[in-house]
C-alpha positions as a Python dict, from the first residue, in 0.01 Angstrom:
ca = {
    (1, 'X'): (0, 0, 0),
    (2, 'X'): (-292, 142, 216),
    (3, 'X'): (-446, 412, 107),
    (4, 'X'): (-357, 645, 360),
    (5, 'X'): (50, 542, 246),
    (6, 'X'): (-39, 617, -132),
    (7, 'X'): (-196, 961, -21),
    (8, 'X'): (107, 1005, 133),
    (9, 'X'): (310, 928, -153),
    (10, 'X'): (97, 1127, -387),
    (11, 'X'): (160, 1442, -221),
    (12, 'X'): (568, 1361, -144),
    (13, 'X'): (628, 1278, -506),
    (14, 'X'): (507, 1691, -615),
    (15, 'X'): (669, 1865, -331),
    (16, 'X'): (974, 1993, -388),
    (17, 'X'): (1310, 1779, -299),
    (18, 'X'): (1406, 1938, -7),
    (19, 'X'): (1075, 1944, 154),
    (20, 'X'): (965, 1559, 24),
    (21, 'X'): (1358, 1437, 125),
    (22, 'X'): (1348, 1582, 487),
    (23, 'X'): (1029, 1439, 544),
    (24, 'X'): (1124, 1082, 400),
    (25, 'X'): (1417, 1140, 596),
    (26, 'X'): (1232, 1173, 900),
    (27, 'X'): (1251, 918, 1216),
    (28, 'X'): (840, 909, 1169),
    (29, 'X'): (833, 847, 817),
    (30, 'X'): (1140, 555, 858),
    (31, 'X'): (934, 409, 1161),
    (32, 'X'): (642, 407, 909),
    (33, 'X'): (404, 626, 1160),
    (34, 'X'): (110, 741, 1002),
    (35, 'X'): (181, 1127, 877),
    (36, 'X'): (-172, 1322, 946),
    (37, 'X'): (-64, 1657, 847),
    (38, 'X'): (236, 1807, 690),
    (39, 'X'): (260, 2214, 775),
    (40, 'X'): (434, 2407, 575),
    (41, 'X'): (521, 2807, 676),
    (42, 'X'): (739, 3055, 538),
    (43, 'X'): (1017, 3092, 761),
    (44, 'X'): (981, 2821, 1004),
    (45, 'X'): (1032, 2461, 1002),
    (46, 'X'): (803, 2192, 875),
    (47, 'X'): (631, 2037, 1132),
    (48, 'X'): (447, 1696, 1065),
    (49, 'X'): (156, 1626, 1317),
    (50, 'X'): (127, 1168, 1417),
    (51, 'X'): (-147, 1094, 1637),
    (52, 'X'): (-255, 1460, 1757),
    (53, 'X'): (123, 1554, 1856),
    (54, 'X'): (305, 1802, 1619),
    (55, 'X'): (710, 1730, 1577),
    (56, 'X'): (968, 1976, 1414),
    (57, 'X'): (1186, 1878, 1149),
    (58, 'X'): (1516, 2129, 1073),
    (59, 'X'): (1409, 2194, 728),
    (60, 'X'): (1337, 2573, 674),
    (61, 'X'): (1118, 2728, 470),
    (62, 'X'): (1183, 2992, 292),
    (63, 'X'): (1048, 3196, 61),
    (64, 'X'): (1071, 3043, -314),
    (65, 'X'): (1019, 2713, -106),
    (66, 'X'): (627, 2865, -51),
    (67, 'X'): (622, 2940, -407),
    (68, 'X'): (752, 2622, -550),
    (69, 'X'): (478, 2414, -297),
    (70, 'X'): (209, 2617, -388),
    (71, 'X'): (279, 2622, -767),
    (72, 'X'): (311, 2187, -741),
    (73, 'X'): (11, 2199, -511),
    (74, 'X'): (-191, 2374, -768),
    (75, 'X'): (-30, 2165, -1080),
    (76, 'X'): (176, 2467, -1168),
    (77, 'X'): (-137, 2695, -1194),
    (78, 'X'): (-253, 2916, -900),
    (79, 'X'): (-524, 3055, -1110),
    (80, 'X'): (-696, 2764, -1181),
    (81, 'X'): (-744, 2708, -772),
    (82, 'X'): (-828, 3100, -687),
    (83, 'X'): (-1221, 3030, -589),
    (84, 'X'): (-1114, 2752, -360),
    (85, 'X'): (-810, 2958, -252),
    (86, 'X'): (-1011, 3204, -156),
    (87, 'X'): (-1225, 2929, 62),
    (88, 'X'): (-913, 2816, 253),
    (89, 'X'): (-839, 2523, 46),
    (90, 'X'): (-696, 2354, -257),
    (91, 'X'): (-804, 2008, -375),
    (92, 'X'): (-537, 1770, -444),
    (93, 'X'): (-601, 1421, -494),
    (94, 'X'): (-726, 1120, -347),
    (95, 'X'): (-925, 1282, -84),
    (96, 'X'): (-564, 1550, -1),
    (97, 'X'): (-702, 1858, 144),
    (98, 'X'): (-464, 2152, 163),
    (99, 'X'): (-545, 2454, 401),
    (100, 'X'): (-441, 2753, 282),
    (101, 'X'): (-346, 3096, 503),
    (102, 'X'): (-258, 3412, 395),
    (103, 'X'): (-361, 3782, 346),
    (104, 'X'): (-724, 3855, 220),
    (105, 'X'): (-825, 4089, -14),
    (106, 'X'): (-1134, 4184, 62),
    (107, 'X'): (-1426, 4406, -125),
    (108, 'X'): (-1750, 4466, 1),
    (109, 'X'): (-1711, 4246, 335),
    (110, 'X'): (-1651, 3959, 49),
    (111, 'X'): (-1280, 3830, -3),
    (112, 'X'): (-1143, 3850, -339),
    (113, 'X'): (-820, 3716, -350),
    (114, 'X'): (-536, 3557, -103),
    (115, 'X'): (-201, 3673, -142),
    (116, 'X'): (123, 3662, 48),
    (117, 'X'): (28, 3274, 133),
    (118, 'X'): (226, 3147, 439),
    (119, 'X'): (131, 2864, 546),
    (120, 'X'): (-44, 2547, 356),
    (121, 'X'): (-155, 2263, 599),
    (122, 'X'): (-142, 1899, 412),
    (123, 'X'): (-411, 1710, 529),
    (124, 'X'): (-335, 1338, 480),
    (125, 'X'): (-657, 1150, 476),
    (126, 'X'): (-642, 831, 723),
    (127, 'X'): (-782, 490, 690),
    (128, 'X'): (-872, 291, 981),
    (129, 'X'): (-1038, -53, 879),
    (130, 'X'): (-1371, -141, 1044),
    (131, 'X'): (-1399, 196, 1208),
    (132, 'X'): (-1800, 326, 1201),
    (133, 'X'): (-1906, -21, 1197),
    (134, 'X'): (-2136, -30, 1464),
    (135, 'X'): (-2333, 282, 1322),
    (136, 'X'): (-2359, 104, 1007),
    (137, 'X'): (-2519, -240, 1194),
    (138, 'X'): (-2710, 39, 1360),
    (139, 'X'): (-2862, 160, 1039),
    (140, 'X'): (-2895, -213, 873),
    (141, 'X'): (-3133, -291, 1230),
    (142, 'X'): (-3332, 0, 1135),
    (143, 'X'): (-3394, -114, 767),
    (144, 'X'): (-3166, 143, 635),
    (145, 'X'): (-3411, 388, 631),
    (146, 'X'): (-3277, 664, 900),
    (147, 'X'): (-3094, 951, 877),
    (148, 'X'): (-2729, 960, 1067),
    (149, 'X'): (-2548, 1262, 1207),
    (150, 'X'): (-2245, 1219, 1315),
    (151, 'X'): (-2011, 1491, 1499),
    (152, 'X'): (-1701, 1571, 1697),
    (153, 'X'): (-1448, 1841, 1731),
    (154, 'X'): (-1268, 1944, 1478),
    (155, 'X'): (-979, 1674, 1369),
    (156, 'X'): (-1204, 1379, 1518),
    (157, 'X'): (-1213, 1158, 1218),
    (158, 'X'): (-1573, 1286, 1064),
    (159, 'X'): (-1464, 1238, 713),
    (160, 'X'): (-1278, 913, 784),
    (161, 'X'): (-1631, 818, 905),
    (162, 'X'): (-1804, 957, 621),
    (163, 'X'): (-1570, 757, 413),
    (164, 'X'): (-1634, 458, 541),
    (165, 'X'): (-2034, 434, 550),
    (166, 'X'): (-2021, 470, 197),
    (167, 'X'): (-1833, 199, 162),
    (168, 'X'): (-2043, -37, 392),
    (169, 'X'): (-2322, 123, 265),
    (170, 'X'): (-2219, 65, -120),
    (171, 'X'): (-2091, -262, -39),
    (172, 'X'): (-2320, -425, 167),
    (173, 'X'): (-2631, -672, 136),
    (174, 'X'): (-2827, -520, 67),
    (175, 'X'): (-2593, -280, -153),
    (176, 'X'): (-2719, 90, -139),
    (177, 'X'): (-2649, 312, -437),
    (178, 'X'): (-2487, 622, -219),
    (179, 'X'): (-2460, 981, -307),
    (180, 'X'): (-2157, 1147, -209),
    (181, 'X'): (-2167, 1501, -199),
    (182, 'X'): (-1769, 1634, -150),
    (183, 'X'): (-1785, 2042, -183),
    (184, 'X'): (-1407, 2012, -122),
    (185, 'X'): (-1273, 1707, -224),
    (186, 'X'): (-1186, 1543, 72),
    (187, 'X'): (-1430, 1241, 125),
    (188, 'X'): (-1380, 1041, -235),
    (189, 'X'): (-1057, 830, -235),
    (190, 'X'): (-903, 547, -488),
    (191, 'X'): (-1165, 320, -296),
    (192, 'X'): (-1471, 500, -353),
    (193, 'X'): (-1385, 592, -693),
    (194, 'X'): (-1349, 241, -825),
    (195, 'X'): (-1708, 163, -633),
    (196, 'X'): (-1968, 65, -886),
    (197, 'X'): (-2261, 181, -644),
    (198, 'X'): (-2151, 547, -548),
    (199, 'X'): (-2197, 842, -750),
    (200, 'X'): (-1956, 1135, -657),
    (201, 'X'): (-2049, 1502, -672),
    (202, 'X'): (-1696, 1664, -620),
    (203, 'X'): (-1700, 2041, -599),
    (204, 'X'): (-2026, 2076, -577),
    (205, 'X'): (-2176, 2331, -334),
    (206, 'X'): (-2373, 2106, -89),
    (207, 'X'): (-2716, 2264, -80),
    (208, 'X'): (-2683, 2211, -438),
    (209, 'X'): (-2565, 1866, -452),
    (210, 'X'): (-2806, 1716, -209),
    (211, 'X'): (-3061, 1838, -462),
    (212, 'X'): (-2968, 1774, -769),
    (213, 'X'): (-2865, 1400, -616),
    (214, 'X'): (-3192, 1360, -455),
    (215, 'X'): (-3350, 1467, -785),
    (216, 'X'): (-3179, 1283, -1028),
    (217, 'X'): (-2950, 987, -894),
    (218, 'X'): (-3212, 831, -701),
    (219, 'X'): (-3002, 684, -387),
    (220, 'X'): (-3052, 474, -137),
    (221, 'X'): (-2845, 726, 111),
    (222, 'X'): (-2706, 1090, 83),
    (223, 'X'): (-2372, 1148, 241),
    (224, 'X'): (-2222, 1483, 307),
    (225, 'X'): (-1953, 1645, 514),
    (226, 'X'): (-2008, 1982, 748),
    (227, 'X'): (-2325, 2114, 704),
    (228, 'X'): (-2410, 2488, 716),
    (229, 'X'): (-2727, 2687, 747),
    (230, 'X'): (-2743, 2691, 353),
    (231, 'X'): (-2731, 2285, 379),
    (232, 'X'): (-2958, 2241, 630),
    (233, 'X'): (-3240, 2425, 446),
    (234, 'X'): (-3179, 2226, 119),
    (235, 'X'): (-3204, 1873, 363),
    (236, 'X'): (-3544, 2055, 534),
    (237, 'X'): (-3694, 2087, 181),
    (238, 'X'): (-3547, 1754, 15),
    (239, 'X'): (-3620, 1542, 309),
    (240, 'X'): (-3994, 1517, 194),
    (241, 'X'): (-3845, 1274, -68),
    (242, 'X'): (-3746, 967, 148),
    (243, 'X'): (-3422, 986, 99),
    (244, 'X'): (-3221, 930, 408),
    (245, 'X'): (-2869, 1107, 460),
    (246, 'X'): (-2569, 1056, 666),
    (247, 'X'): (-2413, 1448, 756),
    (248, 'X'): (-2126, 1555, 968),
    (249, 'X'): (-2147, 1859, 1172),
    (250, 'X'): (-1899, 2005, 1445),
    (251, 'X'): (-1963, 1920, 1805),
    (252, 'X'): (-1802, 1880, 2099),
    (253, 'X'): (-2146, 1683, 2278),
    (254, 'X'): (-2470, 1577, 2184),
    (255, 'X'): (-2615, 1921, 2408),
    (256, 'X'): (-2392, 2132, 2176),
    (257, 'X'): (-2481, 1987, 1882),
    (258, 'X'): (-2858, 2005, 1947),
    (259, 'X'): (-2900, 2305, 2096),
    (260, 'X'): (-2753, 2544, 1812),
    (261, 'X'): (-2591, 2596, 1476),
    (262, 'X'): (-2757, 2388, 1137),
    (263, 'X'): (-2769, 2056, 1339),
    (264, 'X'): (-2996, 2211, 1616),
    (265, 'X'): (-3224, 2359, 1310),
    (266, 'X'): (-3254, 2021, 1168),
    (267, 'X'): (-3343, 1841, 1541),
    (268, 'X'): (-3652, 2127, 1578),
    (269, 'X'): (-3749, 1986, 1242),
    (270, 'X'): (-3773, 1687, 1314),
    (271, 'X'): (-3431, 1528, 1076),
    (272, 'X'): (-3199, 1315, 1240),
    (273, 'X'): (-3300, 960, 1398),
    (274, 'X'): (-2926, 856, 1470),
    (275, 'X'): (-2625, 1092, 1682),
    (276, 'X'): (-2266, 930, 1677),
    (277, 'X'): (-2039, 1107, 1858),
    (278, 'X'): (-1669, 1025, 1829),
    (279, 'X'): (-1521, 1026, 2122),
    (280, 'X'): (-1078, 1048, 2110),
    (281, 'X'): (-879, 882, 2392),
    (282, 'X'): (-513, 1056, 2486),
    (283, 'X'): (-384, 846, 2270),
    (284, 'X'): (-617, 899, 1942),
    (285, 'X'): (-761, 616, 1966),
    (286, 'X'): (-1159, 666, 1831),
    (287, 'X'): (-1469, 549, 1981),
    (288, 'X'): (-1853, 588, 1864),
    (289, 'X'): (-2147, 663, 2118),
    (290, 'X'): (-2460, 592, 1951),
    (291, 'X'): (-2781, 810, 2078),
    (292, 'X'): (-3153, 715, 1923),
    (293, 'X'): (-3367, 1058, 1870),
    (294, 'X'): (-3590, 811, 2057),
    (295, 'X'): (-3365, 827, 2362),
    (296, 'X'): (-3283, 1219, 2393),
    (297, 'X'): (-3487, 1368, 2649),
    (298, 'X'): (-3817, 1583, 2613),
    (299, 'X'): (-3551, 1915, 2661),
    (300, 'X'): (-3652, 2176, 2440),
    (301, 'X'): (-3353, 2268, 2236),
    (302, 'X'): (-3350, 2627, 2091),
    (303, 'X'): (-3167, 2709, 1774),
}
């Protein structure tokens, strides 16, 4: 089973019956499609999303059906999950993200709490064999010394690429002992886990993870997911160190990416000697442009 099936599986086998059976029950799931999401909102039907198109399936939600998801999402304790709640999210397993949406309760322009939660988006995680390759021969040309940022829009396949580089990177000749920094537990699956050369940080903030793994873990690469302002100041002040990193930032071109936000911060200073962009046909099919720094023009990029 693939690990993108046992993901599935995980997440079918704690939802309840009616929800798990309709979606098992589902022409997709019988034609063995690949599930990406499963949405899940009081008073509407669930919708599962294949390959960037969302379909409807007549099961309802209702109420107690909310409840009973969150309460198996959470391992029957909402309280344990309340700081990551209150981020948008709750960790599941094997890489699972779950989106949360509700009402905020907010104090002091900070939010507090989420109640009256109505919709929790199931983020299956997908794996797609050999994809990132070529930015991973790209790095092994370059002696494995450069950093990597790699972008798209949202939904693109970042963290699938993320994913994957730590795997070629882990498992490769030469083998690289890789830090994984995964704030929300959505990079590290079954495969990474069992990897004897990659050391996981899971729930970590990342400004503090890149630190303390640059510190003590002493890798041969740095991998994180989504970079903020925060982040990019910790990679400014660690990057000193020699340690190169792979990051992920949202994009929709190279122009966009370099000429704001954290990823345009890091260009001005200099971080960042590979761009892949992932580029996502009609029919979700994923390509990678590779840019040098070497080959961006002279244009002066404010941030």
């Amino acid at each position: 089973m693939n690990s993108s099936k046992n993901a599935l599986e995980k997440v079918l086998s704690v939802l309840p019956d009616k929800i798990s059976g309709a979606v098992r029950n589902s022409d997709l799931y019988q034609r063995k499609k690949r599930i990406n999401e499963i949405r899940i909102r009081t008073d509407r039907r669930v919708t599962l999303t294949v390959d960037g198109r969302n379909h409807q399936l007549e099961c309802r939600i209702s109420e107690k059906d909310m409840r009973d998801s969150l309460m198996a999402l959470c391992k029957n304790s909402v309280y344990s999950f309340c700081d990551t709640i209150k981020e948008g999210y709750i960790p599941f397993s094997g890489s699972v993200r779950v989106g949360v949406c509700g009402s905020a309760v907010c104090e002091n322009g900070k939010i507090i709490n989420v109640s009256d939660i109505s919709s929790l988006n199931i983020r299956i995680p997908s794996f797609i064999p050999g994809f990132g390759r070529e930015l991973y021969e790209r790095l092994l040309s370059g002696g494995l010394k450069e950093d990597a940022v790699v972008f798209s829009p949202p939904g693109g396949g970042k963290t699938t690429l993320l994913r994957n580089m730590a795997l070629y990177l882990s498992g490769g000749h030469p083998s690289k002992r890789v830090s994984v920094i995964d704030s929300r537990n959505e990079i590290c699956d079954d495969r990474i886990a069992e990897s004897e050369n990659i050391d996981v940080y899971a729930g970590y903030p990342k400004a503090k993870g890149i630190e303390l793994a640059t510190r003590t873990m002493s890798p041969g690469y740095i991998i994180c997911d989504e970079i903020g302002y925060e982040e990019a100041e910790s990679i400014v002040r660690s990057h000193s160190s020699g340690v190169p990193l792979i990051i992920a930032s949202h994009a929709s071109s190279l122009d966009s990416l370099l000429s704001c936000g954290p990823s345009g911060a890091l260009y001005k200073a200099g971080i960042g000697d590979v761009y892949a962009e992932i580029k996502v046909s009609d029919f979700m099919k994923r390509s990678i442009v590779i840019t040098d720094r070497s080959d961006i023009s002279e244009k002066i990029y404010d941030t």
